[in-house]
C-alpha positions in Angstrom: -26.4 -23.7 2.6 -24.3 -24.5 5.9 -27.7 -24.9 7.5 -29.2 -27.2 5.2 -26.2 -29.7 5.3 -26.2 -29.7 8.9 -29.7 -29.6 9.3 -30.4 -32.6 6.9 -26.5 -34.5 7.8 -28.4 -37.2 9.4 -30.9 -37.0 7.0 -34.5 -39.1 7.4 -33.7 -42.4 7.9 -30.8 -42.8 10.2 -29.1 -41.9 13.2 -26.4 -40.9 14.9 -23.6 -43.0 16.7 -24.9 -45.6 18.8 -24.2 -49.0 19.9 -21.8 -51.6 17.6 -25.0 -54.0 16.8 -23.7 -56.7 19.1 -25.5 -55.9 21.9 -28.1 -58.9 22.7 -31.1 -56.0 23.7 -30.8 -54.1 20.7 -33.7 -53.9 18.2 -34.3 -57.1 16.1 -34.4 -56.0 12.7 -35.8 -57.5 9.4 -33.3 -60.1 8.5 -33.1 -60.0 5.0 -34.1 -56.8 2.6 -33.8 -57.0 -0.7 -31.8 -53.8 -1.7 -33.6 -53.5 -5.2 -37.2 -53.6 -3.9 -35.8 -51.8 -1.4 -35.1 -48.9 -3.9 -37.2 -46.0 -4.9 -39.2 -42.8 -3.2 -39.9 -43.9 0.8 -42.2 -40.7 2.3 -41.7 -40.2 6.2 -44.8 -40.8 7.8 -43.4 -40.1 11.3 -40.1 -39.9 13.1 -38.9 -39.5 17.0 -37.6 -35.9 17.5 -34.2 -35.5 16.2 -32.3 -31.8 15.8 -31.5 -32.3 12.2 -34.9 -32.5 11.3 -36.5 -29.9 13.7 -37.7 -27.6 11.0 -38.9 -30.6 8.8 -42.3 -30.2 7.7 -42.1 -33.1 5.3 -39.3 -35.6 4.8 -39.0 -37.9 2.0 -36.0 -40.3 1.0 -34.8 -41.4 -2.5 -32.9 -44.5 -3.1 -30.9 -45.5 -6.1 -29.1 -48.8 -5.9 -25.8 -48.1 -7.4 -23.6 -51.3 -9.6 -21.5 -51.8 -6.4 -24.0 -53.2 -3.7 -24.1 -49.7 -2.0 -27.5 -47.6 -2.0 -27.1 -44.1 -3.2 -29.4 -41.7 -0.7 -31.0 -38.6 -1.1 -32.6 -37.1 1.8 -35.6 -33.7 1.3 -37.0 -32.1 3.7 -39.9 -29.3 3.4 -40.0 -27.1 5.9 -43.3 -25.3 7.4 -41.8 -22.5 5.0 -42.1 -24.4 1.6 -38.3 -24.7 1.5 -37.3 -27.9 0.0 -33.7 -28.8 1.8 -31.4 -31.8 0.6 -28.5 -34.0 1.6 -26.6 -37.0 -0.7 -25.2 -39.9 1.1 -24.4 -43.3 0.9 -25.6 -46.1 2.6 -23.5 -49.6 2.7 -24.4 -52.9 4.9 -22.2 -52.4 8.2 -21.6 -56.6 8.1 -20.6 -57.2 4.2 -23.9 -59.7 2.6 -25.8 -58.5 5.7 -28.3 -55.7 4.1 -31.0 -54.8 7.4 -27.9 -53.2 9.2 -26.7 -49.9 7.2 -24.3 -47.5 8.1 -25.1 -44.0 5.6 -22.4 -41.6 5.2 -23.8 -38.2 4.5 -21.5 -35.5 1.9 -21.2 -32.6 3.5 -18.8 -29.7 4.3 -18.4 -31.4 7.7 -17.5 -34.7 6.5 -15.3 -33.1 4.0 -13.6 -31.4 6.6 -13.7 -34.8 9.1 -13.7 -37.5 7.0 -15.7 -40.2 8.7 -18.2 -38.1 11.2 -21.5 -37.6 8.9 -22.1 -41.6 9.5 -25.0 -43.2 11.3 -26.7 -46.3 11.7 -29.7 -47.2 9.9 -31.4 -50.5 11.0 -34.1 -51.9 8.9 -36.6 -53.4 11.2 -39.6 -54.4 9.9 -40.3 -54.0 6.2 -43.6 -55.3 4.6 -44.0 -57.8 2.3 -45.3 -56.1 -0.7 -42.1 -53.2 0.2 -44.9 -50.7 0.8 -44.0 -49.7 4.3 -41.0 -50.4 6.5 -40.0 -49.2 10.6 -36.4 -48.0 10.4 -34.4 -47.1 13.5 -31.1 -47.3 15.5 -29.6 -49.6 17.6 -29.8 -47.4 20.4 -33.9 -46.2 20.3 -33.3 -42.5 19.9 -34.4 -42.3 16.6 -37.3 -44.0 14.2 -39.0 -43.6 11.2 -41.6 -44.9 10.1 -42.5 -44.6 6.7 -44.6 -45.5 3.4 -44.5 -45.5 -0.5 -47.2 -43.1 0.2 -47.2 -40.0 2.0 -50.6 -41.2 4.3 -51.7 -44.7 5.2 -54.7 -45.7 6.5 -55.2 -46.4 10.2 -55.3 -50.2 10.2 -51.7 -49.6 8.5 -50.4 -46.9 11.3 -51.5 -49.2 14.4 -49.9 -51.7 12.4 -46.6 -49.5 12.5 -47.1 -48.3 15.6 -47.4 -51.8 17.2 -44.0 -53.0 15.9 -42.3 -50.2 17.0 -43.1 -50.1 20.5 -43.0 -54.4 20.3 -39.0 -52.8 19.9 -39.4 -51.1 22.1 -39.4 -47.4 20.7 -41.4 -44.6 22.4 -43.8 -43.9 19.9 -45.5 -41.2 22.2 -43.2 -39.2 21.5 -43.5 -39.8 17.2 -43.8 -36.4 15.3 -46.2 -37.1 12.4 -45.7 -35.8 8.8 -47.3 -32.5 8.4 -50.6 -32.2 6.4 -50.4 -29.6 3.5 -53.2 -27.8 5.1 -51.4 -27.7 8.1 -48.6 -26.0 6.6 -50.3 -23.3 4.7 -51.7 -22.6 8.3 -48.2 -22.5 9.6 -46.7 -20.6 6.3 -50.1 -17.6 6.8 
């Protein structure tokens, strides 16, 4: 269980400490994102490496906007083994009215135990207009996620993604892609 928390405490879609958001070179994000839109099943299509996630076969993230303004989170990862891991959070704007920039604080035994230390940034960049897919990252570049109300897209929608990330300038060469399910039952044999 231990694992699980720690493996999943940053969770899909956001990242570790990094800079305060003031910083003029930092990613440009979306603006404005409508929290209730924003809401529902998001499948990640890609992400940079991160060690949370390094037995993540498939990630997925659920998000339930809660009567206070804040976004309740739950994170699942399958791993190559068929193992579906989980994490709870919640995410809140880091500048109050200002809902692109979220800080997500993750429930775990280490949080419990440090109050404060499962947080990270998660920085809406790009999300499209019909709330289909969205580029989420960290002020910082060391993580990204790009990801979809689907679990594929087609290509015109991946170069698409791609594009804005490294226009962010992200490294996507470095992207690990979501797992096929033929490629894990490959793995799992």
């Amino acid at each position: 269980m231990k694992r699980l928390l720690i493996i999943l405490f940053a969770g899909l879609v956001l990242a570790g400490c990094a800079t305060s958001g003031q910083d003029a070179l930092a990613p440009k994000t979306a603006n404005s994102v409508n929290l209730k839109r924003y809401q529902g099943t998001w499948y990640e299509l890609a992400r940079l490496p991160m060690y949370f996630q390094r037995d993540c076969a498939q990630s997925e993230a659920h998000y339930t906007l809660k009567p206070d303004g804040n976004v309740a989170v739950l994170n699942r990862c399958l791993t190559a083994q068929w193992q579906w891991e989980e994490v709870k959070g919640t995410a809140y704007p880091e500048v109050p009215g200002k809902n692109d920039k979220l800080k997500v604080e993750f429930d775990t035994w280490f949080s419990r135990l440090i109050p404060g230390t499962a947080k990270g940034e998660y920085w809406v960049l790009y999300v499209s207009d019909d709330y289909k897919t969205a580029i989420v990252g960290d002020p910082s570049r060391k993580y990204l996620w790009l990801l979809s109300r689907t679990p594929t897209v087609n290509g015109v929608v991946r170069e698409e993604l791609l594009s804005k990330a490294r226009q962010q300038g992200y490294d996507t060469t470095r992207l690990i892609w979501r797992a096929s399910e033929q490629q894990m039952a490959k793995t799992s044999n």
